[in-house]
Structure formats: structure tokens, C-alpha cells
C-alpha positions in Angstrom: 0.0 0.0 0.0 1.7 3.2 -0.7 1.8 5.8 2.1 2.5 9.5 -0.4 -0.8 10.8 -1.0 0.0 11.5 -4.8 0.7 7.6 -5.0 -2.2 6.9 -3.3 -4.8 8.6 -5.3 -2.7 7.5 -8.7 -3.5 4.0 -7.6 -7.3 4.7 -6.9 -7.3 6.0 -10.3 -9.1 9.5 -8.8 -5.9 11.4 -10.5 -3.9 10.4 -13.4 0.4 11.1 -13.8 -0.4 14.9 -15.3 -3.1 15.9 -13.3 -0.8 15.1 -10.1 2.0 17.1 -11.9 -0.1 19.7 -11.8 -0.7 19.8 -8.5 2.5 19.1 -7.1 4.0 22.4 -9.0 0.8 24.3 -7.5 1.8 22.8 -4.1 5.3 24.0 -4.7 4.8 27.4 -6.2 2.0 28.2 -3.5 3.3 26.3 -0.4 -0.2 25.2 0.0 -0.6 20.9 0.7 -0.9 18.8 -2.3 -4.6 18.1 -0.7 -5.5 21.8 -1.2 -3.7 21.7 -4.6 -5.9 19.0 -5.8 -9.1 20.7 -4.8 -8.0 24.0 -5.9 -7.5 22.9 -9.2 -11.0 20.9 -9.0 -9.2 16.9 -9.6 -10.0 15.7 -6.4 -12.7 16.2 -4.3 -12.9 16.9 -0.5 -14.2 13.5 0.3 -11.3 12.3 -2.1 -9.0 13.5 -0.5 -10.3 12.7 3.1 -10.8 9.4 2.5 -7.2 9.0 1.1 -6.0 10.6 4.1 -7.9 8.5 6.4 -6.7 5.7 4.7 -2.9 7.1 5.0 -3.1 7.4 8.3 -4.9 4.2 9.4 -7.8 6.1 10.7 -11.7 5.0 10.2 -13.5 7.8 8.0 -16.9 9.0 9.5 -19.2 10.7 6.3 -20.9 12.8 8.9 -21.7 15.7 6.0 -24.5 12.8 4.7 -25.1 12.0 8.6 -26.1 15.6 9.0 -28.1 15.6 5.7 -30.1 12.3 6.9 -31.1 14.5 10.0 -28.3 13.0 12.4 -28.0 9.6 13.7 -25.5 10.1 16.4 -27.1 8.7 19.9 -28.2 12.2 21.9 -26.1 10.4 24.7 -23.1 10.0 22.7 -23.4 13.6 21.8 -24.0 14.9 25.9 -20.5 13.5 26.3 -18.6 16.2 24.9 -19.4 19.4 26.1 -19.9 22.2 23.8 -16.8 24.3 24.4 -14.0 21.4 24.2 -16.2 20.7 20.6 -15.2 24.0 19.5 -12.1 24.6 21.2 -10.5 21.0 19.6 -12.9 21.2 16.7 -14.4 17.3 17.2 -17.6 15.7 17.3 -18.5 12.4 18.9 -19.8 9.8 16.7 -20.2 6.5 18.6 -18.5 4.3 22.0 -16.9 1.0 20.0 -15.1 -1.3 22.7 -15.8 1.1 25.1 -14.2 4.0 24.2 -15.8 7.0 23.0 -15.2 8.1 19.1 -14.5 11.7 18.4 -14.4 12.6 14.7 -11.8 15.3 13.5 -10.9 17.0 10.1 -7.4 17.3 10.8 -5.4 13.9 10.8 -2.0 14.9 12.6 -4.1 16.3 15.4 -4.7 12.5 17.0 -2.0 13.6 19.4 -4.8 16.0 21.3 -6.3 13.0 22.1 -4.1 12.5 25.3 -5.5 15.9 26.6 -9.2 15.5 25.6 -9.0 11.9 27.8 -8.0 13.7 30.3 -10.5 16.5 29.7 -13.2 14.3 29.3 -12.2 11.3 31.7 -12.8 8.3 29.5 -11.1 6.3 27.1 -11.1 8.0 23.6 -10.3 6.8 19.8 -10.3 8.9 17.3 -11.7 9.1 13.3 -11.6 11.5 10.6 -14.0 13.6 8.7 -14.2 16.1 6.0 -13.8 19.7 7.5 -17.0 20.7 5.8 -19.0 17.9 7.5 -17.3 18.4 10.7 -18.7 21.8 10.3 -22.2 20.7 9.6 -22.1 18.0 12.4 -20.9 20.8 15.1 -23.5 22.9 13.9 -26.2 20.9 14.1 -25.8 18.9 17.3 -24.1 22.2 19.2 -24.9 24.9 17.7 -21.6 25.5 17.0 -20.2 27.8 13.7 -16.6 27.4 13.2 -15.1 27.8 9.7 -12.5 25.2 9.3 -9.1 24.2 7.5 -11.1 23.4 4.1 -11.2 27.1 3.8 -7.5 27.6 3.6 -7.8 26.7 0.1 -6.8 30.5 -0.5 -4.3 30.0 -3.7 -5.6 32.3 -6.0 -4.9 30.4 -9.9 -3.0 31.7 -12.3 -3.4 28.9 -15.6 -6.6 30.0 -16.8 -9.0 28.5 -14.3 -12.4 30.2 -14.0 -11.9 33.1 -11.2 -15.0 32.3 -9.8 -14.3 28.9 -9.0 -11.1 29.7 -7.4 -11.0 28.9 -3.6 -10.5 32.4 -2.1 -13.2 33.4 -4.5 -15.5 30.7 -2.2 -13.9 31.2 0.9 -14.8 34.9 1.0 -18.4 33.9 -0.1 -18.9 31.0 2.3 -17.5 33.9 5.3 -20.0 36.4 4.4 -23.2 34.3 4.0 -22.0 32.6 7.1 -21.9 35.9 8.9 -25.3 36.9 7.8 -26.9 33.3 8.4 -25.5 34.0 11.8 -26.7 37.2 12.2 -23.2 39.0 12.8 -23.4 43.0 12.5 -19.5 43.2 11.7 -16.7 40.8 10.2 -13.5 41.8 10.8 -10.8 40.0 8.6 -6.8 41.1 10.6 -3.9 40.0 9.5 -1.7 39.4 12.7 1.9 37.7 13.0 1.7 34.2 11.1 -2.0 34.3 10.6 -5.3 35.7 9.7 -8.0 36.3 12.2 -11.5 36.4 11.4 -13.8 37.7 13.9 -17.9 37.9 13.9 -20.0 40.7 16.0 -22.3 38.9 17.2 -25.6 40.3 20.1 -22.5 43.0 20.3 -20.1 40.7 21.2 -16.8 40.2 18.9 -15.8 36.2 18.5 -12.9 34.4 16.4 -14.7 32.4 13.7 -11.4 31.7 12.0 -8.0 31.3 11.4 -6.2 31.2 8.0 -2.0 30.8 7.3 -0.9 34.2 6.3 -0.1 33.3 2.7 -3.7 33.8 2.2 -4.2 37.9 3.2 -3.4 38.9 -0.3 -5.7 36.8 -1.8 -8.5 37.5 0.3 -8.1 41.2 0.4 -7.9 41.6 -3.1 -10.9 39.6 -3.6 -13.1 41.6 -1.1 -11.3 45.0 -2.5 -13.1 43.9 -5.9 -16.2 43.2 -4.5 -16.2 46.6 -2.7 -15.4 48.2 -5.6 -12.0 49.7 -4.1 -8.7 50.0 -5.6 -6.4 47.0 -4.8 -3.4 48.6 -6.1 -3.8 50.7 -2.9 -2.2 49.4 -0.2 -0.9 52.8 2.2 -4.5 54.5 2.6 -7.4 53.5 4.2 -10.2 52.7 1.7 -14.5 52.5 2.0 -16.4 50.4 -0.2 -19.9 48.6 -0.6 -21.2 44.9 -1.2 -24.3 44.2 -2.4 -24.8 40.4 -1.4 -28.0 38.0 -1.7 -28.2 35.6 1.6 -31.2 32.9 1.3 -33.3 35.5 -1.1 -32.5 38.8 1.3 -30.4 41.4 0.3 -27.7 42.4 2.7 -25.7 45.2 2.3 -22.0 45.4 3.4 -19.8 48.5 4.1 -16.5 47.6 3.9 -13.8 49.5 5.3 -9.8 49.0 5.0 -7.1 50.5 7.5 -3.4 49.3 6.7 -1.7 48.4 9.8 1.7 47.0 11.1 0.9 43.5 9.6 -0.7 44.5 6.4 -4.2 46.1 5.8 -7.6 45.0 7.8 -10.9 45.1 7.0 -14.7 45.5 8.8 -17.4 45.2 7.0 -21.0 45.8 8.4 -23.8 43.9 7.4 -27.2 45.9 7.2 -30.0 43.6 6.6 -32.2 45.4 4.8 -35.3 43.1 5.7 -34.1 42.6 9.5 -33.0 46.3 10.3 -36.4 48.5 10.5 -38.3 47.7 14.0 -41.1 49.6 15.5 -40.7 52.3 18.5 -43.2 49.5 20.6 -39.7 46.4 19.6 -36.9 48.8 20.9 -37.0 48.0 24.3 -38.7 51.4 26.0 -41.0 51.4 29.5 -44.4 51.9 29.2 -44.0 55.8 30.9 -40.8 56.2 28.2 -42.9 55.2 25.9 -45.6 57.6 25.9 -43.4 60.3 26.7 -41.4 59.6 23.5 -44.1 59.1 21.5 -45.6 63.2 22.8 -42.1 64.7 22.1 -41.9 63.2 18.4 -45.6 64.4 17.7 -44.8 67.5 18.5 -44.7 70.0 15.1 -40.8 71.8 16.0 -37.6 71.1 17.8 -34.7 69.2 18.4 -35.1 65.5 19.5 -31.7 64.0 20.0 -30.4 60.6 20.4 -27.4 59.9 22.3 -25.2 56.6 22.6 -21.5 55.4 21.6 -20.9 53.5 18.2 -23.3 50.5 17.7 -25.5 51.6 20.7 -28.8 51.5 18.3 -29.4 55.4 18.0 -30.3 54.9 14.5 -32.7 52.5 14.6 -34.2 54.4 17.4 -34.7 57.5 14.6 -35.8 54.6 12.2 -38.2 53.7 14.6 -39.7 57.0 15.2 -39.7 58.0 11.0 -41.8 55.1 10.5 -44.1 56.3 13.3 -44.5 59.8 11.6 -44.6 58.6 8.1 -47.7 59.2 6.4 -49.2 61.1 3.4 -49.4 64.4 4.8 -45.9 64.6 6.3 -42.7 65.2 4.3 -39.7 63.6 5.7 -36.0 64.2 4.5 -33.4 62.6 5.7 -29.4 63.6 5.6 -27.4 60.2 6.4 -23.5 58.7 6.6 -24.4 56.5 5.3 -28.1 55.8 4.3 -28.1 52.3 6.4 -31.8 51.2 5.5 -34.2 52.7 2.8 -38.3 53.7 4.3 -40.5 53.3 1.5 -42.4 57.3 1.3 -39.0 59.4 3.0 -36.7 60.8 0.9 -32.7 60.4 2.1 -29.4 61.7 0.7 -26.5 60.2 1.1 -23.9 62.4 2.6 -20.5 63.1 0.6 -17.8 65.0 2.2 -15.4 64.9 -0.4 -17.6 66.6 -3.1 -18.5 68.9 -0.3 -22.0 67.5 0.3 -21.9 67.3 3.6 -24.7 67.5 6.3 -24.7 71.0 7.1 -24.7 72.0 2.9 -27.9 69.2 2.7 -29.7 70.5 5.6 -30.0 74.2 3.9 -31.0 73.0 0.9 -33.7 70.6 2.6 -34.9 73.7 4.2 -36.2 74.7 0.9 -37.5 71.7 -0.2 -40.8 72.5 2.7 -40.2 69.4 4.7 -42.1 69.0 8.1 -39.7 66.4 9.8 -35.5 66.4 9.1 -33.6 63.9 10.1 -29.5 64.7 10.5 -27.8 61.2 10.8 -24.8 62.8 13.5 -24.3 66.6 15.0 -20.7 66.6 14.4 -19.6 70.2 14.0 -21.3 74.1 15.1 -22.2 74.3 11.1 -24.5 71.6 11.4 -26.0 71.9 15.1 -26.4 75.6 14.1 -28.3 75.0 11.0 -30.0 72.0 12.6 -31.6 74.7 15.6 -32.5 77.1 12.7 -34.7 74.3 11.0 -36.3 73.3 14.2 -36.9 77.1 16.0 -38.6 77.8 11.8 -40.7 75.4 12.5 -39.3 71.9 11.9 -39.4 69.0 13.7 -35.8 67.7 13.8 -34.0 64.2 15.1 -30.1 63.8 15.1 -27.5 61.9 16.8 -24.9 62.6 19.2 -21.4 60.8 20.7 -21.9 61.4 24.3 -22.4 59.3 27.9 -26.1 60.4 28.9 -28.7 62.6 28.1 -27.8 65.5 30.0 -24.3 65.6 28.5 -25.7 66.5 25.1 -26.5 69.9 26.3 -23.0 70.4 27.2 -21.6 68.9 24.4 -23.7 71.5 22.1 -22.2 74.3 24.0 -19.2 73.3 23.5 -19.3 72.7 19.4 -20.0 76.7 20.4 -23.8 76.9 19.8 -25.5 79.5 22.2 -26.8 78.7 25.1 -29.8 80.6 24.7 -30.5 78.4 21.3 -29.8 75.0 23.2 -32.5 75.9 25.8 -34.7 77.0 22.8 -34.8 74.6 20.4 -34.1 71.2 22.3 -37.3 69.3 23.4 -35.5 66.1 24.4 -33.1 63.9 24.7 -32.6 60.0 24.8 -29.5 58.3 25.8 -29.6 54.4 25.1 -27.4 51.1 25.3 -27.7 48.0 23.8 -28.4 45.0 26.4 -28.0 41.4 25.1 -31.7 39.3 25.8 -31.4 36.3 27.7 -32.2 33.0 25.5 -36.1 32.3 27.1 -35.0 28.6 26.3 -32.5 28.3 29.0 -32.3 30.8 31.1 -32.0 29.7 34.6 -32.9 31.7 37.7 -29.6 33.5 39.6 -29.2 34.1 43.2 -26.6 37.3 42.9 -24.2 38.0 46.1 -24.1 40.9 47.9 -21.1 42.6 45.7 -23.0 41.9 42.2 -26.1 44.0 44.1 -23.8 47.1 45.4 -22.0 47.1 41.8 -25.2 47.5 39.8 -26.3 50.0 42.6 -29.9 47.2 43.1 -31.1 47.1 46.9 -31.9 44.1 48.1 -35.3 45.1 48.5 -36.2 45.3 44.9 -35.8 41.8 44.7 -39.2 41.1 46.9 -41.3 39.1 44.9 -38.8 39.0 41.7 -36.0 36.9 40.5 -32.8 37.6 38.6 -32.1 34.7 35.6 -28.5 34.4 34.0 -27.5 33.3 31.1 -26.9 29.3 30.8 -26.3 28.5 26.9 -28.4 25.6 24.7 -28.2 25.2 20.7 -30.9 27.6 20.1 -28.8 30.7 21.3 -25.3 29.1 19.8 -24.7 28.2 23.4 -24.0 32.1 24.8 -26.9 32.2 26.8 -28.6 35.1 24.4 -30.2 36.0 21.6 -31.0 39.3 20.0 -30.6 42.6 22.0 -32.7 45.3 23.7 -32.4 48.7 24.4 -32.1 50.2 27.8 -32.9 54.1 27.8 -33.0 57.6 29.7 -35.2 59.7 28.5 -35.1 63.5 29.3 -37.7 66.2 28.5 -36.9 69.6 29.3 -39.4 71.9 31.1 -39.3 75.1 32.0 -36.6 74.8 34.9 -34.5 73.0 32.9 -34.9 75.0 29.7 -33.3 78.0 32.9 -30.3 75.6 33.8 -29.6 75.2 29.8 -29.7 78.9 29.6 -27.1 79.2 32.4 -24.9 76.6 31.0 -25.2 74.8 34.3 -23.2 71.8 34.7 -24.0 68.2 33.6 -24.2 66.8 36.8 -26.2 69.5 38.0 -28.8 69.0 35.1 -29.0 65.4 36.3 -29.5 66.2 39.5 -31.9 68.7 39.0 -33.9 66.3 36.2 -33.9 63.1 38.3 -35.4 65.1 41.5 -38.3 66.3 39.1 -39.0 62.8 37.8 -37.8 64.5 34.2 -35.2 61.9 33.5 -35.2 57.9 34.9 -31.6 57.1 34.8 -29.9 54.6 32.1 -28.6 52.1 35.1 -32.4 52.1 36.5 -33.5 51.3 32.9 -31.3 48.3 33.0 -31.8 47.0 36.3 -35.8 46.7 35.4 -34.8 44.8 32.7 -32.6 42.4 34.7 -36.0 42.0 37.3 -38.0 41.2 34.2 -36.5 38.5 33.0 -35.0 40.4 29.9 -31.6 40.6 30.3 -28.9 39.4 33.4 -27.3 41.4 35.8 -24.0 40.8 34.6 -24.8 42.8 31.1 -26.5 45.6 33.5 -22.7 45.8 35.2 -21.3 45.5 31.4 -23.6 49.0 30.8 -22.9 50.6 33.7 -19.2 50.0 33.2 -19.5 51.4 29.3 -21.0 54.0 30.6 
């Protein structure tokens, strides 16, 4: 029996003498192995060359891409064996107990020697089996919940004898990494090159999470290929870059900005996936209190003035203005929007897309809205005294304005106007509220468990112990339904303030922020953010250890 690869595959008859030549000069001239070669160059097939390997190696091969594809046959005993995390930290599955030990399946057939650690891990005899990396993939996803991309993906060589681009293996890879984000429901992929390898990260409920790593020979490749899709210049390798995808997931459109930063290892890339079909919510889904609620719903129906909506990066201010332009959108109202970009299209508003460097920028669209006789304006971010000063004109001529902010709370956004150097006197005019907002991760209803916090977790979050009369905290616990994080989806905590008279005086007075606070809490003006939260820990929403993560952020 011969024990090269090549030889074997030449005696299966899969490959004939200049097929493997092929190969073995793509192998050489790419550094890739001869396995990748073969499927790169479309001879061989992944099962192919799995069963070759298997047999090579003297390892059983388990076909668990046609297990998964019968619906799964693997014992629901055999599979509570191997917790979760070691499946996707050693990337194995568990297929069956022969002779008493327990079979884990794994796509990568020098890795046998992890086997020593896993018995130890696990406490039982173990034996191990191999598997193609894409039904490894399917098998962890469908008895864990598990998405991991895997070593089939390093096929990165991009091929330079007149194969078809679009069947070259980076060309899938890059594919196969962007539908999987979007099946996933990631908001961001990030794609860094660091020393000796390629990370690729998901945003997932907020949260960032390595999904992948590639050999560095494959950055090029993969940049280049995303740079075309984006429609940037791959030529250009010193300055950053911005770009747009347009890509099809399962019939929905999803579209990606793509953004590249060179850095000490070569250049990186985020792209943000707007769902076009998943993005738009109504005010009643965001996550707001009864009281908040109502009170958000008066200040937006009012005819003029500033609403403003406050929050870091990625906190949810603009589906909060979504929200509320769906709210106000009917036939007799005319809604413009100025946007950075324009993340989600309402059928019935009109929205410009904001482009600095022809000099359309949000202060030069805002003017020339003003003539176009809208009734509601909509500035996607405040960011300089041009813009917050036109933005007051349009709301104290009558204008019902919404715009974002960068700051901590809501009471910092009157400070933060003064200081762009807009009059105090116009602040205290022309502002009728404003809403500061975090994102919150939802606990996963389907296992959720209830939590008995200690004293410390109570004083951190600032909860009495009285509050929990009657009510119970849950953490998060993890099942295949959430991916095993213990959540799924998000939710917004707010503060809401509406000025009155008194603190339309403090405005006027620049007084300080904590002063405003102060001031708008004793009046029952403005619930704080952390109290927001905490309600949402006592209902059941979220846990107390993401009202900690808030109240740290903030």
C-alpha cells in the first residue's frame, strides 16, 4: 500500500500522472498541501481526499456531511459526552462508544496527538476518526450549535493557468464567510492579519468572536478579492479605503460597508452587514418602558424642535430614529433625511446620502432641505457648530428635527452642544428632548435559569436588596438555540429626558452636567440609564451581569 498521498490517489485512479504534476507544481509554487492543490485545481474532491487521508493514516472515515443531511443519527447520549466548548475549542464531534471507548471525529489527521489531553478532559477512554472539514462543520453545527469555519477554507491559492476566477478557492472562501456571517446574524466581520495568521472575527448580540484562522499566505488573496467586491482600488495598499457589497443571503439582500485600515501586519478590514429586511423595528420592539414610551411618542408628535439621540458607536441610535420616521410617516408629512451613510431605505421618506469629499456634507444638505418645505429632518450625526447651528434654525422655523450625538447620557448633550460653540440661549430654545440608550444582550427564554446574585453583584449594579421582593434575577446558561452564549438578540435600555421650563433656565445658564441630572432626576424629568437596565434584569429580559457591562461602558 503506498503511504505518499500522490501515490495513493494514482492507484485509486481518482488522479492520473499529469493531473498530479499539476498539483504538485501548485503545491510547490504556492506552499499550499498537495490536498488543497488537488481541490483548488477541481481533480480531487474533499471527500477524495479525506478518504485517502484516512486511509494514509490508518484512521476509520466517518461521512458525517451525509449523517447531518439524513437528520443526524448520532445517539443524543453519545453527543451529551462532549461538552460544547471542548467541541469547538479542539474542533471534534463524537460519533459513537466502539469497545468502550468514545469516538470523536476530527478533520485534521495529525491532530490525533490531542487526544491524550481531551482523555483527560473528558475522563474516558477515547479513539479517534476522521472527517471532512466541511461535515465536521455541519455536524458541530447541528448537534451544538456551534459555527466554526475550518481548515477546508485555507484553500486560499488564488490560480493563475486559466482557471475560472469564480471557481477559485479564495473566490468561495470569501463567499462562504460572508453568508455565514449573515446566516448567523453577525453585524460586523473583521478579517486582521496578525503575525503568522489571519483572524477572522464575527460581532455577534455586540459581542466580537474568532470564527477563523487562516495561514498568512492567504491575506493577499482575500483582500484583493473583497477590494473587488467593494469596488476599491487593490493597487492601494498605504491608505485606508470605503467600499460597498451588495450580497443575496437565502433571497434577502444584505448590504455590506467595507472599510480598510493598513496596519503593522498588512491592511484590515470591517465590514458591516445591514440587513435590509431585518433592520427596520417599530418604536413598541426597541426595548422602551411603558411611561418612556408615551413620553417619546408626545415629544416626536410635536410639530418643531430638536429631538436628540445619544449613545456610543453600535449603541442602536439609528434604529431608534428609524423607529420613530416610521411612526411619523404618512401622506401628509414630508420627511428628509441627511445620512452617513443611508443604512436602511423607508419606503415614502426621501434620504441623501452624505458626501464629504464633493463637499456635500450634512450641514450644505440641511439648507437646501430647508427649501424643499419638509415637516420632519432627520441629521444622521451633529458633528460640527455648522451643522448643530443650522440644525436649531430648522427646528426654531418650525421643523421637527432628530439627530445623533457621541456622548455618555442625556444630560451631557446639552454640554456637548455648547461646546461645538452653539449659544446657550438656542440649546435651551430649540431642544425638546433627549434619549441616551445602550444596547443590552436578551437572555435565551429557552435556558435561562434563575440567579441568586451576592451581595457585591447588588452594590455594583447599585440594586437594593429590597427590589428583589417578589422578583427573581435569571442568567445566562447557553443551549443550541442561542449558539450556546446564553442570548439572543438585543434590547435597548434608555433615559429619557424632557426639558421643562426649569431646565430649559439651567440650559440657559450653562449649568453643569451633573447639576442637570441632578436637578432632572429630583423632578421625575429623566429615569436614569442604570435604572432602565436593572428593570430589565427583574423582568427576565436581560442578566445582571450585562447591567454591570452598561454601567461599566458608561
Amino acid at each position: 500500500m503506498p503511504d505518499r498521498l500522490g501515490d495513493m490517489l494514482l492507484s485509486q485512479g481518482v488522479v492520473d500522472g499529469r493531473q498530479l504534476g499539476r498539483a504538485l507544481a501548485l503545491q510547490k509554487s504556492r506552499r499550499v498541501p498537495l490536498g488543497e492543490a488537488l481541490m483548488a485545481l477541481g481533480l480531487a474532491t474533499e471527500e477524495q481526499i479525506f478518504r485517502a487521508l484516512a486511509q494514509q493514516q490508518k484512521l476509520p472515515f466517518v461521512d458525517l456531511a451525509a449523517d447531518v443531511a439524513e437528520g443526524g443519527r448520532v445517539r443524543q447520549a453519545v453527543v451529551d459526552a462532549v461538552p460544547a466548548a471542548v467541541v469547538e475549542e479542539h474542533r471534534v464531534v463524537p460519533v459513537a462508544v466502539r469497545d468502550g471507548r468514545l469516538v470523536l471525529a476530527t478533520d485534521d489527521p495529525l491532530a490525533t496527538w490531542s487526544l491524550d489531553t481531551l482523555q483527560f478532559v473528558l475522563d474516558r477512554d477515547l479513539a479517534p476518526a476522521l472527517a471532512t472539514p466541511s461535515g465536521l462543520r455541519a455536524a458541530m453545527a447541528h448537534y451544538y450549535g456551534v459555527h466554526a469555519a475550518g481548515p477546508d477554507t485555507d484553500l486560499g491559492v488564488v490560480l493563475g493557468d486559466g482557471e475560472d476566477a469564480d471557481e477559485a478557492p479564495v473566490v468561495r472562501l470569501v463567499q462562504q464567510m460572508l453568508e455565514s456571517a449573515a446566516e448567523q446574524g453577525a453585524s460586523d466581520v473583521h478579517v486582521e492579519p496578525l503575525d503568522g495568521r489571519i483572524r477572522v472575527r464575527f460581532r455577534r448580540d455586540g459581542v466580537l468572536a474568532e470564527v477563523a484562522s487562516h495561514e498568512s499566505h492567504l491575506h493577499g488573496p482575500m483582500l484583493s478579492r473583497l477590494k473587488i467586491m467593494a469596488g476599491m482600488d487593490i493597487a492601494e495598499r498605504r491608505k485606508p479605503q470605503d467600499g460597498r457589497i451588495a450580497l443575496s443571503v437565502a433571497g434577502r439582500a444584505i448590504d455590506v460597508r467595507a472599510s480598510v485600515l493598513p496596519s503593522n501586519h498588512g491592511e484590515s478590514m470591517v465590514m458591516r452587514l445591514l440587513d435590509k429586511e431585518r433592520g427596520l423595528v417599530s418604536l413598541t420592539e426597541l426595548g422602551f418602558g411603558d411611561r418612556d414610551l408615551r413620553r417619546f411618542r408626545d415629544v416626536i408628535a410635536r410639530p418643531n424642535g430638536i429631538v436628540l439621540v445619544t449613545g456610543p458607536t453600535g449603541s442602536g441610535k439609528t434604529t431608534t430614529l428609524y423607529a420613530a420616521l416610521q411612526e411619523l410617516n404618512r401622506a401628509d408629512v414630508k420627511i428628509l433625511t441627511a445620512e452617513d451613510p443611508v443604512e436602511y431605505e423607508i419606503p415614502g421618506i426621501n434620504q441623501v446620502q452624505v458626501h464629504p469629499r464633493i463637499g456635500l456634507s450634512f450641514a450644505r444638505i440641511l439648507r437646501a432641505m430647508l427649501r424643499q418645505a419638509p415637516n420632519v429632518i432627520l441629521v444622521g450625526e451633529i458633528r460640527d457648530r455648522e451643522t448643530a447651528e443650522v440644525a436649531i434654525q430648522a427646528a426654531l422655523t418650525g421643523h421637527l428635527v432628530f439627530a445623533t450625538l457621541h456622548t455618555n447620557d442625556a444630560p451631557s448633550a446639552l454640554a456637548r452642544l455648547g461646546d461645538m460653540g452653539v449659544k446657550p440661549f438656542l440649546v435651551s430654545t430649540s431642544v425638546q428632548a433627549v434619549l441616551a440608550q445602550r444596547l443590552v444582550r436578551r437572555l435565551c427564554t429557552d435556558c435561562r435559569v434563575p440567579h441568586e446574585p451576592a451581595p457585591s453583584e447588588l452594590r455594583a449594579a447599585g440594586l437594593e436588596p429590597g427590589r428583589l421582593e417578589g422578583r427573581s434575577l435569571h442568567r445566562a446558561e447557553g443551549c443550541g438555540a442561542c449558539g450556546f452564549t446564553g442570548y439572543r438578540g438585543r434590547v435597548a435600555a434608555f433615559e429619557l429626558l424632557v426639558l421643562d421650563g426649569a431646565l430649559r433656565d439651567a440650559a440657559f445658564r450653562s449649568e453643569p452636567t451633573p447639576a442637570l441630572r441632578a436637578q432632572a432626576e429630583r423632578s421625575g424629568r429623566l429615569v436614569p440609564l442604570r435604572a432602565d437596565a436593572i428593570e430589565k434584569a427583574l423582568s427576565g429580559v436581560t442578566s445582571l451581569e450585562e447591567v454591570l457591562r452598561v454601567n461599566h461602558a458608561s
